[in-house]
PDB file of N, CA, C and O in Angstrom:
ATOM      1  N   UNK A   1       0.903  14.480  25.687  1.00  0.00           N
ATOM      2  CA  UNK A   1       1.187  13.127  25.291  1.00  0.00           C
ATOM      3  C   UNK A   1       0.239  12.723  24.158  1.00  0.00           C
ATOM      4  O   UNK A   1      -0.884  13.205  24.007  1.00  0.00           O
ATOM      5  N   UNK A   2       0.756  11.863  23.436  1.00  0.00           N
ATOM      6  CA  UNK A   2       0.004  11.833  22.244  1.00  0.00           C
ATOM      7  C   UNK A   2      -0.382  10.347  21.767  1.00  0.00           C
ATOM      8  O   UNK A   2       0.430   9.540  21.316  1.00  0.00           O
ATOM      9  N   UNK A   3      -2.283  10.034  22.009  1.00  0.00           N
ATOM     10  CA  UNK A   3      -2.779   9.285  21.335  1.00  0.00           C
ATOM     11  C   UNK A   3      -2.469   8.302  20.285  1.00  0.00           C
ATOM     12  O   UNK A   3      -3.177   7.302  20.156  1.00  0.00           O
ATOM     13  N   UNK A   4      -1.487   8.518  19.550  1.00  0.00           N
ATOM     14  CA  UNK A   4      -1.067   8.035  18.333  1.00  0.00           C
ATOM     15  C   UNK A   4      -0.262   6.861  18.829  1.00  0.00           C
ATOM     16  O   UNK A   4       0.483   6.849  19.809  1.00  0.00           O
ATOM     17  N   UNK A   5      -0.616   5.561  17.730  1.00  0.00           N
ATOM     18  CA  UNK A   5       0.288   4.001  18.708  1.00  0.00           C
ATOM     19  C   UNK A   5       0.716   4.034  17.013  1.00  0.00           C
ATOM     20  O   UNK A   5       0.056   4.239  15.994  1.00  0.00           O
ATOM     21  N   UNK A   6       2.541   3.642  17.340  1.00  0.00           N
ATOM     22  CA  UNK A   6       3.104   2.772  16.429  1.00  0.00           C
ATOM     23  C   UNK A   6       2.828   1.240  16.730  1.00  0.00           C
ATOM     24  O   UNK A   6       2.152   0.803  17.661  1.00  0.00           O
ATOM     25  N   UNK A   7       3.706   0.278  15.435  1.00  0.00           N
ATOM     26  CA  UNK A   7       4.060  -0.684  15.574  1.00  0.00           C
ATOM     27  C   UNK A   7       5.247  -0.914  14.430  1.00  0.00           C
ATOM     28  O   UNK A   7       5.497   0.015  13.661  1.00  0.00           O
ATOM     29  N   UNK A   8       5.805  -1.880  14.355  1.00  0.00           N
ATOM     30  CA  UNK A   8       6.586  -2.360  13.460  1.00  0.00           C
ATOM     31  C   UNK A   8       5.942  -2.588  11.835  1.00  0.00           C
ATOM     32  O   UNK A   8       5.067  -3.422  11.602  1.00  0.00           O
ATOM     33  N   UNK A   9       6.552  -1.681  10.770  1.00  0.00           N
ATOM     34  CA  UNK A   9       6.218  -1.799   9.614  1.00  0.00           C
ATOM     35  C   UNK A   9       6.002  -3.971   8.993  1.00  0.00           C
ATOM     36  O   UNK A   9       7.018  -4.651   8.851  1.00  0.00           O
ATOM     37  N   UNK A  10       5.225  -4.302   8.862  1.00  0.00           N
ATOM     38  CA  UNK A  10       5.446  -5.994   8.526  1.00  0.00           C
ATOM     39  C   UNK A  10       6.236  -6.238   7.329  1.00  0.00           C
ATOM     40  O   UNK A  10       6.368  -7.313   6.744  1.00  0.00           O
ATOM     41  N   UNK A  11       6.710  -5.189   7.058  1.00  0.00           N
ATOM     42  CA  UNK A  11       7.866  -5.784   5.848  1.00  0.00           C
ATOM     43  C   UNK A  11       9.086  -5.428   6.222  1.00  0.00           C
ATOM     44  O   UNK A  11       9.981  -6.273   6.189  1.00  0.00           O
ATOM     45  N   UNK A  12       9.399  -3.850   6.730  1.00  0.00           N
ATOM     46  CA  UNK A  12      10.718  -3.513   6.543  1.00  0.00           C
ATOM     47  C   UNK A  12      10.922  -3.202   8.849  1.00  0.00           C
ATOM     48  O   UNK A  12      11.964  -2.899   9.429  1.00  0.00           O
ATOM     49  N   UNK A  13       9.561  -3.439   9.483  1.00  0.00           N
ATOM     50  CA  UNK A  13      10.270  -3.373  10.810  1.00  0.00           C
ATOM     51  C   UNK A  13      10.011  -1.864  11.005  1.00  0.00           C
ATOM     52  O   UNK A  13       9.299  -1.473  11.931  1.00  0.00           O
ATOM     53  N   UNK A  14      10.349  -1.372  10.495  1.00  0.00           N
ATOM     54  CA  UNK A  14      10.363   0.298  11.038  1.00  0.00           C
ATOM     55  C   UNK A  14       8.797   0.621  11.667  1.00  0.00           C
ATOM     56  O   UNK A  14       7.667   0.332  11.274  1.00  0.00           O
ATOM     57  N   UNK A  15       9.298   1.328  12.780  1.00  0.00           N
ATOM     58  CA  UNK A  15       7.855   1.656  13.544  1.00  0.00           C
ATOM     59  C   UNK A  15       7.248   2.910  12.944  1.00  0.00           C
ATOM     60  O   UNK A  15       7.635   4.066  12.774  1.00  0.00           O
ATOM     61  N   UNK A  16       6.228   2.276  12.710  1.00  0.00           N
ATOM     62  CA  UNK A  16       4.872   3.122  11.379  1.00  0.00           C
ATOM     63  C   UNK A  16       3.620   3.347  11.986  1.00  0.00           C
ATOM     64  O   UNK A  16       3.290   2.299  12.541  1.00  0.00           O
ATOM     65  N   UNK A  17       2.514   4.488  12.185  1.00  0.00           N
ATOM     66  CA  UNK A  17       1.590   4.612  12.821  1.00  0.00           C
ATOM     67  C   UNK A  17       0.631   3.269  12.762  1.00  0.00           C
ATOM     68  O   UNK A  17       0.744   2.348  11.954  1.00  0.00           O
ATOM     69  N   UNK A  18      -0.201   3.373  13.667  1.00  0.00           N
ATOM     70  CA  UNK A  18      -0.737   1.873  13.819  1.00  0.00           C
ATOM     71  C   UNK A  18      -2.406   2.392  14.074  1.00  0.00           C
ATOM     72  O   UNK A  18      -2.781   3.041  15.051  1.00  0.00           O
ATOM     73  N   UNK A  19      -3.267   1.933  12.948  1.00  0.00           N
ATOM     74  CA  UNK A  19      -4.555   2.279  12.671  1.00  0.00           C
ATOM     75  C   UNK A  19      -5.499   0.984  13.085  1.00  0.00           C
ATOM     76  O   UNK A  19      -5.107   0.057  12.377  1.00  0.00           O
ATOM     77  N   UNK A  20      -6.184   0.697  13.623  1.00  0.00           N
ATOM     78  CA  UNK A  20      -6.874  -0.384  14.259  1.00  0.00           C
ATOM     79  C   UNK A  20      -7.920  -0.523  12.556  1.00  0.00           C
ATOM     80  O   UNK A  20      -8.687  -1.484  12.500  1.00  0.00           O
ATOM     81  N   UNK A  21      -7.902  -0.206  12.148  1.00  0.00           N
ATOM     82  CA  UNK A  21      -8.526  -0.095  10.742  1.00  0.00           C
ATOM     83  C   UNK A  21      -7.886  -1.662   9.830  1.00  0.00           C
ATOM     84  O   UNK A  21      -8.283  -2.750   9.411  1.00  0.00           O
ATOM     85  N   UNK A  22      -6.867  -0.957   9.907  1.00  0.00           N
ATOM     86  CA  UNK A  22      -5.013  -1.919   8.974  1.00  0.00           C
ATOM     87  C   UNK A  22      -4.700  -2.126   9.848  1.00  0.00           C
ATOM     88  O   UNK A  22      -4.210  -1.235  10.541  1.00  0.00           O
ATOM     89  N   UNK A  23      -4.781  -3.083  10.184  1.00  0.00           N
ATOM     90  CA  UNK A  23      -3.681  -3.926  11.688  1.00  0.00           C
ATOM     91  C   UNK A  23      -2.275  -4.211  10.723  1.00  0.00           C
ATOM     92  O   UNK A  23      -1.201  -4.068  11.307  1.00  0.00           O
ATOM     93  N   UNK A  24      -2.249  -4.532   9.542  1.00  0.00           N
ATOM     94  CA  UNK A  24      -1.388  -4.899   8.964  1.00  0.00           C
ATOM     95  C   UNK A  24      -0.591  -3.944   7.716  1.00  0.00           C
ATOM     96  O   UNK A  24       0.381  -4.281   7.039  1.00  0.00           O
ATOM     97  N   UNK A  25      -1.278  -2.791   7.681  1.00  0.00           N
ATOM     98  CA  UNK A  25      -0.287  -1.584   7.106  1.00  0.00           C
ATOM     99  C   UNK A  25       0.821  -1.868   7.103  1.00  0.00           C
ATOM    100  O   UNK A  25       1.428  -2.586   7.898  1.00  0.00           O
ATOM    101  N   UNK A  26       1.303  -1.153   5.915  1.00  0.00           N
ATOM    102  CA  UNK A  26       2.561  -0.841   4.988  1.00  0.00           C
ATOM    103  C   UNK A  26       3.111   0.127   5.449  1.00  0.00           C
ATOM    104  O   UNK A  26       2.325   0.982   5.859  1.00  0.00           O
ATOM    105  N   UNK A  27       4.600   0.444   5.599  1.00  0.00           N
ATOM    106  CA  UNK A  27       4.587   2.234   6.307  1.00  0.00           C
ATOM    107  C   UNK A  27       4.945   2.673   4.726  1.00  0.00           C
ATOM    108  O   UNK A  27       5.239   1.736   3.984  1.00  0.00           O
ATOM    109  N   UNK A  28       4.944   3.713   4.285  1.00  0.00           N
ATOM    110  CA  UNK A  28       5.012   4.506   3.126  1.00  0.00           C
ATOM    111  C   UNK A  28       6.098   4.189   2.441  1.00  0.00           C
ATOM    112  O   UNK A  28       5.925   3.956   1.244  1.00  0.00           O
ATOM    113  N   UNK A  29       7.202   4.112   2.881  1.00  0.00           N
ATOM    114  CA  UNK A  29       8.827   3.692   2.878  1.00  0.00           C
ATOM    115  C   UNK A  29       8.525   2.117   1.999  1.00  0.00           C
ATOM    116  O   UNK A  29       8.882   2.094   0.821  1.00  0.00           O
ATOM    117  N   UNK A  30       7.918   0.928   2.555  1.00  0.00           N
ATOM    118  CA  UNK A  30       7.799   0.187   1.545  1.00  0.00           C
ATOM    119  C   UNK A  30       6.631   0.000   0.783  1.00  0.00           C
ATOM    120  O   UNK A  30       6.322  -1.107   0.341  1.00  0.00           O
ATOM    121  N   UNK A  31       5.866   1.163   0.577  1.00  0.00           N
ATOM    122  CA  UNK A  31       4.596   1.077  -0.350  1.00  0.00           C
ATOM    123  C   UNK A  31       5.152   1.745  -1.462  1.00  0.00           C
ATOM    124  O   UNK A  31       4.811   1.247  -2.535  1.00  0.00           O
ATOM    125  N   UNK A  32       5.887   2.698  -1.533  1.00  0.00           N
ATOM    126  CA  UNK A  32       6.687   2.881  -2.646  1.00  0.00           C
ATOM    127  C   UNK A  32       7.072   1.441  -3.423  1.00  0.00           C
ATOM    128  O   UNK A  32       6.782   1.285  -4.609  1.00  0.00           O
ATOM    129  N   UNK A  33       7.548   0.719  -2.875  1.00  0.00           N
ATOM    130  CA  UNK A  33       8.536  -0.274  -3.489  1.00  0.00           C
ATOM    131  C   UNK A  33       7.500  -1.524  -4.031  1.00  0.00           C
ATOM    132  O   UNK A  33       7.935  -2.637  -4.325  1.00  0.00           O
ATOM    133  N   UNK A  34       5.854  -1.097  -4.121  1.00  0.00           N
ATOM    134  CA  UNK A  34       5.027  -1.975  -4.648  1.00  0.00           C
ATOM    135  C   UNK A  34       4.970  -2.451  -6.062  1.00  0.00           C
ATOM    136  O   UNK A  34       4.296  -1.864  -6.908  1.00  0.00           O
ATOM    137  N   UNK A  35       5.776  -3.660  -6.350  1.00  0.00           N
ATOM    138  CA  UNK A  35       5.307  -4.521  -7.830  1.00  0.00           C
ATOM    139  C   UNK A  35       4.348  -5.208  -8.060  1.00  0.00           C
ATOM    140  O   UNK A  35       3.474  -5.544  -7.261  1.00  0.00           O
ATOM    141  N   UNK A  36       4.483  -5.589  -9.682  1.00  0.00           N
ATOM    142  CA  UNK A  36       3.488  -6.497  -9.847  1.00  0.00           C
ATOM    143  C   UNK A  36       3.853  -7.893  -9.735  1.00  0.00           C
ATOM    144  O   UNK A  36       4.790  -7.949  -8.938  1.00  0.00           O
ATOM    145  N   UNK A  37       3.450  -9.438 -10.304  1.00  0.00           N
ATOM    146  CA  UNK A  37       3.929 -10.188 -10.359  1.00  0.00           C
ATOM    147  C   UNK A  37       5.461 -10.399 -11.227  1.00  0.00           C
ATOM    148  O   UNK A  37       6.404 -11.146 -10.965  1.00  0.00           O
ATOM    149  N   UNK A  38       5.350  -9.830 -11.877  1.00  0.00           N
ATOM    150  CA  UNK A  38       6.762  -9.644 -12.961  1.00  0.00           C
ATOM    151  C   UNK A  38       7.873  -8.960 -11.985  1.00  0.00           C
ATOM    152  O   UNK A  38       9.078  -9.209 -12.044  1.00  0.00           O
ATOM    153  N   UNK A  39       7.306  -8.130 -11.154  1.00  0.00           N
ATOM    154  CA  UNK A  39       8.439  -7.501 -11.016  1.00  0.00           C
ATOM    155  C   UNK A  39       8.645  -5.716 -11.739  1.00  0.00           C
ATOM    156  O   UNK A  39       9.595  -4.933 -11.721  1.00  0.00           O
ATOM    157  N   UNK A  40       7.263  -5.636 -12.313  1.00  0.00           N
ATOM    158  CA  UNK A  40       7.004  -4.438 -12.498  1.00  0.00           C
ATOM    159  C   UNK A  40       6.531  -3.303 -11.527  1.00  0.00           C
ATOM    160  O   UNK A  40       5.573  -3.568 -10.801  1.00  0.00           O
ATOM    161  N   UNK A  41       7.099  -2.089 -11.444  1.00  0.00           N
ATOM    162  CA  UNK A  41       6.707  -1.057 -10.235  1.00  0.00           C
ATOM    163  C   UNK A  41       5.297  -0.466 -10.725  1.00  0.00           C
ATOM    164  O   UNK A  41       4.970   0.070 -11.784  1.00  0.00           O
ATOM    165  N   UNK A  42       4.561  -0.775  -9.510  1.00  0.00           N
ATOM    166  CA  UNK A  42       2.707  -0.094  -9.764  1.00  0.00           C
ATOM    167  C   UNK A  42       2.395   0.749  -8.768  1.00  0.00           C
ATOM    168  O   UNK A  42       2.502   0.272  -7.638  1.00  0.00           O
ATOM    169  N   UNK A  43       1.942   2.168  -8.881  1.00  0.00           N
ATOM    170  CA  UNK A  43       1.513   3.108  -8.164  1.00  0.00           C
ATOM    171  C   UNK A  43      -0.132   3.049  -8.043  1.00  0.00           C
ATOM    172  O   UNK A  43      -0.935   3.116  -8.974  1.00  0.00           O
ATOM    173  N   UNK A  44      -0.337   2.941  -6.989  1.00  0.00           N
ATOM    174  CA  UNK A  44      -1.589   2.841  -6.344  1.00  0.00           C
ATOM    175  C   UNK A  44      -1.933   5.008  -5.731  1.00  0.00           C
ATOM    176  O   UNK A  44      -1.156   5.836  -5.256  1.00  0.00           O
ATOM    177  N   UNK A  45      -3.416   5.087  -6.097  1.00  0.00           N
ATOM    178  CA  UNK A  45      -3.903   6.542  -6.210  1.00  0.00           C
ATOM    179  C   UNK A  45      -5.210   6.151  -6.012  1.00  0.00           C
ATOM    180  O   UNK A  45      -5.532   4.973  -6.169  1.00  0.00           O
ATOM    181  N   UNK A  46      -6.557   7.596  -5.453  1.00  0.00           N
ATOM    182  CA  UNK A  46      -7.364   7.902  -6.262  1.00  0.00           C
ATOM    183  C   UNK A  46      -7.928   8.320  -6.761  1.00  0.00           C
ATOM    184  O   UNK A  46      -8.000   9.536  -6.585  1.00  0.00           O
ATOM    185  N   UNK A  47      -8.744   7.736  -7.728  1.00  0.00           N
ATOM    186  CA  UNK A  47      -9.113   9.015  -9.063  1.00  0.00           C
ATOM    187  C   UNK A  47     -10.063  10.594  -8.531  1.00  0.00           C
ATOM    188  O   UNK A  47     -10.966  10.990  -7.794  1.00  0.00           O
ATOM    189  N   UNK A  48      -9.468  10.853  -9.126  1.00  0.00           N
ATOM    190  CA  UNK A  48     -10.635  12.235  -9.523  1.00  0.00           C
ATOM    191  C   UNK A  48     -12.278  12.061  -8.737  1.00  0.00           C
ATOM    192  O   UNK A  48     -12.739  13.047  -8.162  1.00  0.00           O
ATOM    193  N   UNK A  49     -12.749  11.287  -8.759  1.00  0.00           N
ATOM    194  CA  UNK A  49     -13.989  10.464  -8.311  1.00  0.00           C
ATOM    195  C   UNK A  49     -14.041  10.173  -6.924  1.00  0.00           C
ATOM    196  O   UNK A  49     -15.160  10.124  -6.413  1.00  0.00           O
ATOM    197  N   UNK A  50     -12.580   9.878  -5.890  1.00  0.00           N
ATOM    198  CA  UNK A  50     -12.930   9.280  -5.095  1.00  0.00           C
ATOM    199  C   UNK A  50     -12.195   7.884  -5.437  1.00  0.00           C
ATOM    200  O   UNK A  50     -11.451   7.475  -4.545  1.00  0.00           O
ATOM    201  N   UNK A  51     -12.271   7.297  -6.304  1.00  0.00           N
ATOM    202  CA  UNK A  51     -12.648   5.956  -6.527  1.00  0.00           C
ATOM    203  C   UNK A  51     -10.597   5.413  -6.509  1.00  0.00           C
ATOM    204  O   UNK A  51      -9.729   6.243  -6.239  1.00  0.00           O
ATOM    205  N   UNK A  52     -10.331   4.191  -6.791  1.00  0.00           N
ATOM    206  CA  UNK A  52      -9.121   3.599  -6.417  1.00  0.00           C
ATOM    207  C   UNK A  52      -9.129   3.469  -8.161  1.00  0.00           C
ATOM    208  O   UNK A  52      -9.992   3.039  -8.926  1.00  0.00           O
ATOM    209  N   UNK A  53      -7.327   4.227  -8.483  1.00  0.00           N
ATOM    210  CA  UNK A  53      -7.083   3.340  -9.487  1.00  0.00           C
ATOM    211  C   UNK A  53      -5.589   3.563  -9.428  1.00  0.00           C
ATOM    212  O   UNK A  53      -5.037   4.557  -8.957  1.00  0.00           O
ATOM    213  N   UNK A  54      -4.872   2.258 -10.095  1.00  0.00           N
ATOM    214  CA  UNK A  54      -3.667   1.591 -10.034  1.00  0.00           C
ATOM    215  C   UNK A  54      -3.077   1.853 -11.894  1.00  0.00           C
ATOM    216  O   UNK A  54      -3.875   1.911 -12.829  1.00  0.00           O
ATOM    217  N   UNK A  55      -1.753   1.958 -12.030  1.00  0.00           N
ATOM    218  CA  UNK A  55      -1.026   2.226 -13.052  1.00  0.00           C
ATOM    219  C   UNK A  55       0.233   1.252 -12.646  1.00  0.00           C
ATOM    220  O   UNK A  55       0.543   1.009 -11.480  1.00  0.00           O
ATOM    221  N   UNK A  56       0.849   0.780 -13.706  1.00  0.00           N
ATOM    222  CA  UNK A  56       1.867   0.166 -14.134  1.00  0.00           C
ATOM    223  C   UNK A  56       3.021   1.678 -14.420  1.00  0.00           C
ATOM    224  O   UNK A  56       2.940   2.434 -15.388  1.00  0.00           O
ATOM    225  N   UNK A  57       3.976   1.778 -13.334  1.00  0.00           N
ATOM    226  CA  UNK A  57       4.503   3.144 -12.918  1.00  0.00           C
ATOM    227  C   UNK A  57       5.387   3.299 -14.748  1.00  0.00           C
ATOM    228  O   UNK A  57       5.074   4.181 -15.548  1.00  0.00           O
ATOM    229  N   UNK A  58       6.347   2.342 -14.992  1.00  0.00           N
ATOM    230  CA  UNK A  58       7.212   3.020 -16.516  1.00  0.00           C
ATOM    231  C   UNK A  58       6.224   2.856 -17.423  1.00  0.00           C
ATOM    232  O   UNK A  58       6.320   3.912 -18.047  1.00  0.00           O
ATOM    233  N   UNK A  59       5.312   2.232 -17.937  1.00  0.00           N
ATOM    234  CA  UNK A  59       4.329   2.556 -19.034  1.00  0.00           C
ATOM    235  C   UNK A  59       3.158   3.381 -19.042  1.00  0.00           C
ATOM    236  O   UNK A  59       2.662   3.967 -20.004  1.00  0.00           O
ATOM    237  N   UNK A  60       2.678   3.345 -17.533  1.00  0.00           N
ATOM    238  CA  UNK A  60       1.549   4.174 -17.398  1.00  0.00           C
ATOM    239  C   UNK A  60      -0.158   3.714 -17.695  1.00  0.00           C
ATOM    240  O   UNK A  60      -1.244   4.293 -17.720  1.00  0.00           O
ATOM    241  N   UNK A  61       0.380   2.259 -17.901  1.00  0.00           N
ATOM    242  CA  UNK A  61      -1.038   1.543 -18.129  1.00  0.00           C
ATOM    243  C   UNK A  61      -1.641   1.083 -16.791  1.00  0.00           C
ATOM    244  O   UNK A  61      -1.221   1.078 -15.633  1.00  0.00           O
ATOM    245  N   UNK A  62      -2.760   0.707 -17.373  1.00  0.00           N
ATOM    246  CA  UNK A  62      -3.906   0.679 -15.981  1.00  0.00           C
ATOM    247  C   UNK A  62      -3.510  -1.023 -15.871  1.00  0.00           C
ATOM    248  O   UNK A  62      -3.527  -1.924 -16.710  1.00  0.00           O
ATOM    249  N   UNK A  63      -3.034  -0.964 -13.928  1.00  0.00           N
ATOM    250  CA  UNK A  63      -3.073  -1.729 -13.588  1.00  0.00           C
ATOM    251  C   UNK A  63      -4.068  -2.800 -13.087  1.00  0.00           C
ATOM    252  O   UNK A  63      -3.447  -3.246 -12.122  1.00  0.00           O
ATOM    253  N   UNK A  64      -5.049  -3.381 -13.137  1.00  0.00           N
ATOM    254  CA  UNK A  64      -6.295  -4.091 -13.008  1.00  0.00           C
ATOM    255  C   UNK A  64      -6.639  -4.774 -11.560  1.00  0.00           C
ATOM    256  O   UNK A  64      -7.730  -5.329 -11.430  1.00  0.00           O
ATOM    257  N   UNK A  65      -5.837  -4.740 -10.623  1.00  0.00           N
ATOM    258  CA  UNK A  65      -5.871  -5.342  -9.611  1.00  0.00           C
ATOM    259  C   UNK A  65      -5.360  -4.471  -8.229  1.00  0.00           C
ATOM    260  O   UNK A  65      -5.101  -3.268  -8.254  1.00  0.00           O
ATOM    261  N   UNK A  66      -5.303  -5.045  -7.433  1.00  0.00           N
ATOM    262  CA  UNK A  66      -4.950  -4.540  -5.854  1.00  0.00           C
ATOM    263  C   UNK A  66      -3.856  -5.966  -5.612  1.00  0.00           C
ATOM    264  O   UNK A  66      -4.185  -6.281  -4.468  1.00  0.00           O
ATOM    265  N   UNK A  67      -3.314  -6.470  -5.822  1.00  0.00           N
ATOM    266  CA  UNK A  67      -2.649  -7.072  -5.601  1.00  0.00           C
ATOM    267  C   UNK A  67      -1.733  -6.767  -6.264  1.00  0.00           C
ATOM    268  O   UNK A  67      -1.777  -6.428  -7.447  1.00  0.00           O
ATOM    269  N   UNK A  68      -0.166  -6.910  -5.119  1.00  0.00           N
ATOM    270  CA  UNK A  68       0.746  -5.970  -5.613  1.00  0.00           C
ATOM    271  C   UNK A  68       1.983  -7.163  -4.226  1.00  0.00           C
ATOM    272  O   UNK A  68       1.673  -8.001  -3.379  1.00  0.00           O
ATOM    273  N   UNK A  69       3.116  -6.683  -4.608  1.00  0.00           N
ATOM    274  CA  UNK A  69       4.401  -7.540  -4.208  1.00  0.00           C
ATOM    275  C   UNK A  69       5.557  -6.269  -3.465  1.00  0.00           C
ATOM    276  O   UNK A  69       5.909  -5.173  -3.902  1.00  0.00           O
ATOM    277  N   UNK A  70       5.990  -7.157  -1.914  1.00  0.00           N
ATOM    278  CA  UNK A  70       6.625  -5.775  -1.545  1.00  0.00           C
ATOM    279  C   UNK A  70       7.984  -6.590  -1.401  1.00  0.00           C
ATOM    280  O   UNK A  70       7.815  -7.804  -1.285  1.00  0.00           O
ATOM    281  N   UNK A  71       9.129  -6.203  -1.390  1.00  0.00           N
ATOM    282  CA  UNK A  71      10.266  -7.157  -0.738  1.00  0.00           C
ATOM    283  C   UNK A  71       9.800  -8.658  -0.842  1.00  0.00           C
ATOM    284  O   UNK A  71      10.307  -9.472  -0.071  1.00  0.00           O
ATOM    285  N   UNK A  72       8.531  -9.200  -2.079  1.00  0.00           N
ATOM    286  CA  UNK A  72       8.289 -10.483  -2.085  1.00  0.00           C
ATOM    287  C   UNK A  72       6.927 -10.812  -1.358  1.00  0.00           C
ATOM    288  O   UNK A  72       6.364 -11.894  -1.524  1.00  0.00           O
ATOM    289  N   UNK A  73       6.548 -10.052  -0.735  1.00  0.00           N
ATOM    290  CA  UNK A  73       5.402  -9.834   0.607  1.00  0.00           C
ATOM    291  C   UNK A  73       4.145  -9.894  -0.033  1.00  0.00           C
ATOM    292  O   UNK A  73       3.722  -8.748   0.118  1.00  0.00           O
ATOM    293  N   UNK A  74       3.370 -10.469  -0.597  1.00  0.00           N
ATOM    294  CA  UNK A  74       1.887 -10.301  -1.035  1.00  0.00           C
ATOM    295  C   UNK A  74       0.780  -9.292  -0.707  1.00  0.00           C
ATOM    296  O   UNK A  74      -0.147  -9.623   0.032  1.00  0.00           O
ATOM    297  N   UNK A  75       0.827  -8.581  -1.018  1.00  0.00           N
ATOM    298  CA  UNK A  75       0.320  -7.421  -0.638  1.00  0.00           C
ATOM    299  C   UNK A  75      -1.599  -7.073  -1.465  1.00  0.00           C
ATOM    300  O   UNK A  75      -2.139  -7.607  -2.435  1.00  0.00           O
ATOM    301  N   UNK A  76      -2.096  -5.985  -0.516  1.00  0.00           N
ATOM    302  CA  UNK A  76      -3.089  -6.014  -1.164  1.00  0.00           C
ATOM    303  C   UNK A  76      -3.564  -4.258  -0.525  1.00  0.00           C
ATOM    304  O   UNK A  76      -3.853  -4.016   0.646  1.00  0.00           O
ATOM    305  N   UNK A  77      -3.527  -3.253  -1.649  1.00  0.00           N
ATOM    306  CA  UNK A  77      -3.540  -1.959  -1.892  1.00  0.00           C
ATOM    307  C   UNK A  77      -5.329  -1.593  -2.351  1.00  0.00           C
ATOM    308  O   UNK A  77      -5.913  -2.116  -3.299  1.00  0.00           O
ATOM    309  N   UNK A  78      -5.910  -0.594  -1.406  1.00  0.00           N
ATOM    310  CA  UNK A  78      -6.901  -0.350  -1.814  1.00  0.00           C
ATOM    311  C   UNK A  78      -7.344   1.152  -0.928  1.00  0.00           C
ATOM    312  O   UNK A  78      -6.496   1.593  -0.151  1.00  0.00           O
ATOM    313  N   UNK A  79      -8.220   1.643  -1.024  1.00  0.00           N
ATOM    314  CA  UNK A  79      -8.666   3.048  -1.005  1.00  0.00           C
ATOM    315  C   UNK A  79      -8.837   3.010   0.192  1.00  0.00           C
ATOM    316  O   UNK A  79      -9.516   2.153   0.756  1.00  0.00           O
ATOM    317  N   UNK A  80      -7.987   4.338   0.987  1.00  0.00           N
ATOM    318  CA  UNK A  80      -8.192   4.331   2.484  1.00  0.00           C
ATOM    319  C   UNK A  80      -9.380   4.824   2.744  1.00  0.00           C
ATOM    320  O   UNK A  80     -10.031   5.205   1.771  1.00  0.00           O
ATOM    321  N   UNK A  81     -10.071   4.970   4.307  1.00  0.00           N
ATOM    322  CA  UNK A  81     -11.278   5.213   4.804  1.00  0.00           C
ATOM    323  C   UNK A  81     -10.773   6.847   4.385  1.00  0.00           C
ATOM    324  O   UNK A  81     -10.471   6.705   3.200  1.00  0.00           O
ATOM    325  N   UNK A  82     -10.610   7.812   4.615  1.00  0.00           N
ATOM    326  CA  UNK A  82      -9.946   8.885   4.803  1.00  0.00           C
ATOM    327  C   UNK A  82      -9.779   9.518   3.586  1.00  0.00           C
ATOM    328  O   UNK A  82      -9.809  10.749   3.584  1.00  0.00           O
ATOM    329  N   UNK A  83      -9.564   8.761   2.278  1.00  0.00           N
ATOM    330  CA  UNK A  83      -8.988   8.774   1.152  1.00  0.00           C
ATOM    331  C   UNK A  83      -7.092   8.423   1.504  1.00  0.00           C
ATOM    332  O   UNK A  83      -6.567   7.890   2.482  1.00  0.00           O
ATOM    333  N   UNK A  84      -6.580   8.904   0.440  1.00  0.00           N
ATOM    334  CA  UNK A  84      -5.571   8.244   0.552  1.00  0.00           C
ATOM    335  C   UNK A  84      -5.562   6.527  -0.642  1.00  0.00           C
ATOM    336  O   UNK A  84      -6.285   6.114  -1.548  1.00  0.00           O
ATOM    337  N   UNK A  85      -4.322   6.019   0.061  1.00  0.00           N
ATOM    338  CA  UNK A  85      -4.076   4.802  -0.094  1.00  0.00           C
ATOM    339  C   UNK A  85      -3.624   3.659   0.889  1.00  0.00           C
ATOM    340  O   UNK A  85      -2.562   4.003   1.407  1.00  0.00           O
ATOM    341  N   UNK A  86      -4.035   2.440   1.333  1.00  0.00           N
ATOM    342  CA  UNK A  86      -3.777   1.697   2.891  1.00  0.00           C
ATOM    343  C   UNK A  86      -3.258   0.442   2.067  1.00  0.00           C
ATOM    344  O   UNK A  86      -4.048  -0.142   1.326  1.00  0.00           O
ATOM    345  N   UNK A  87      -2.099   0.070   2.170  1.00  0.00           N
ATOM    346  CA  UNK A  87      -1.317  -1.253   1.476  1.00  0.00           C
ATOM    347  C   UNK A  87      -1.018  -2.358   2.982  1.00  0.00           C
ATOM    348  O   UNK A  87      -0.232  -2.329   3.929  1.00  0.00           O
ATOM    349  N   UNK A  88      -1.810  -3.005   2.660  1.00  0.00           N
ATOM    350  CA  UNK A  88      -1.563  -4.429   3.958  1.00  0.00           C
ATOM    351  C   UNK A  88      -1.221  -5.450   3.385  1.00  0.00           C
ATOM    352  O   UNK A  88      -1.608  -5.742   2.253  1.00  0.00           O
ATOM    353  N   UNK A  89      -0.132  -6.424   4.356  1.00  0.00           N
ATOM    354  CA  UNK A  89       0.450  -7.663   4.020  1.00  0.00           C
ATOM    355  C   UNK A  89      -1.121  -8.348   4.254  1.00  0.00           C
ATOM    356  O   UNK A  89      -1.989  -8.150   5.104  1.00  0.00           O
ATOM    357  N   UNK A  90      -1.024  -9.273   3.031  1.00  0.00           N
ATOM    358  CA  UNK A  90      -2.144 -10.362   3.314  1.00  0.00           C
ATOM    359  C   UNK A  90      -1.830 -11.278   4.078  1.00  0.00           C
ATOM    360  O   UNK A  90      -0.686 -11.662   4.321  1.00  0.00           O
ATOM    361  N   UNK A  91      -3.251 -11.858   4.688  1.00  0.00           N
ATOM    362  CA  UNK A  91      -2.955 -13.215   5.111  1.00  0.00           C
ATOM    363  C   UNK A  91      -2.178 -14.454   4.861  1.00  0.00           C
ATOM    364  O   UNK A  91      -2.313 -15.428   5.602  1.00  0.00           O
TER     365      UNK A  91
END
C-alpha cells in the first residue's frame, strides 16, 4: 500500500499527488497551460545553476516574474524543494 495522498488538482479537479509542502499545487496537466497577464504562454524551468528562470514560450524572452494565469486562476510558479518546478493557486 502506498504512502502517497492525492487531492483534487485546484484548477482543473483531477486528483494530483498531494505534497504537504504545496497544499495548493498545480497537477502538470494545468501547469502547462500557464500565461501571462496578456494571455501569453510562459514556461517556468531551472537554470543550469539550480536557480528558477521563466521564458515567454513563442518569443523566448525572459519572463521576469512568478506570477503566471491558469484557466484565469492567479497563480504563482517557483523552484521546487527537490528541483523541478511547484505552480500553486494563490491566496
Amino acid at each position: 500500500m502506498s504512502d502517497r495522498q492525492f487531492k483534487p488538482c485546484p484548477i482543473c479537479s483531477i486528483p494530483s499527488p498531494y505534497w504537504d509542502r504545496y497544499p495548493r499545487l498545480v497537477c502538470s496537466t494545468c501547469c502547462s497551460k500557464a500565461c501571462d497577464s496578456q494571455g501569453r504562454k510562459v514556461q517556468f524551468f531551472n537554470d543550469f545553476n539550480g536557480g528558477f528562470e521563466a521564458i515567454v514560450a513563442d518569443t523566448k524572452e525572459e519572463y521576469p516574474s512568478h506570477l503566471c494565469y491558469i484557466e484565469g486562476v492567479k497563480c504563482w510558479a517557483e523552484e521546487g524543494k527537490f528541483g523541478g518546478i511547484a505552480i500553486e493557486v494563490c491566496d
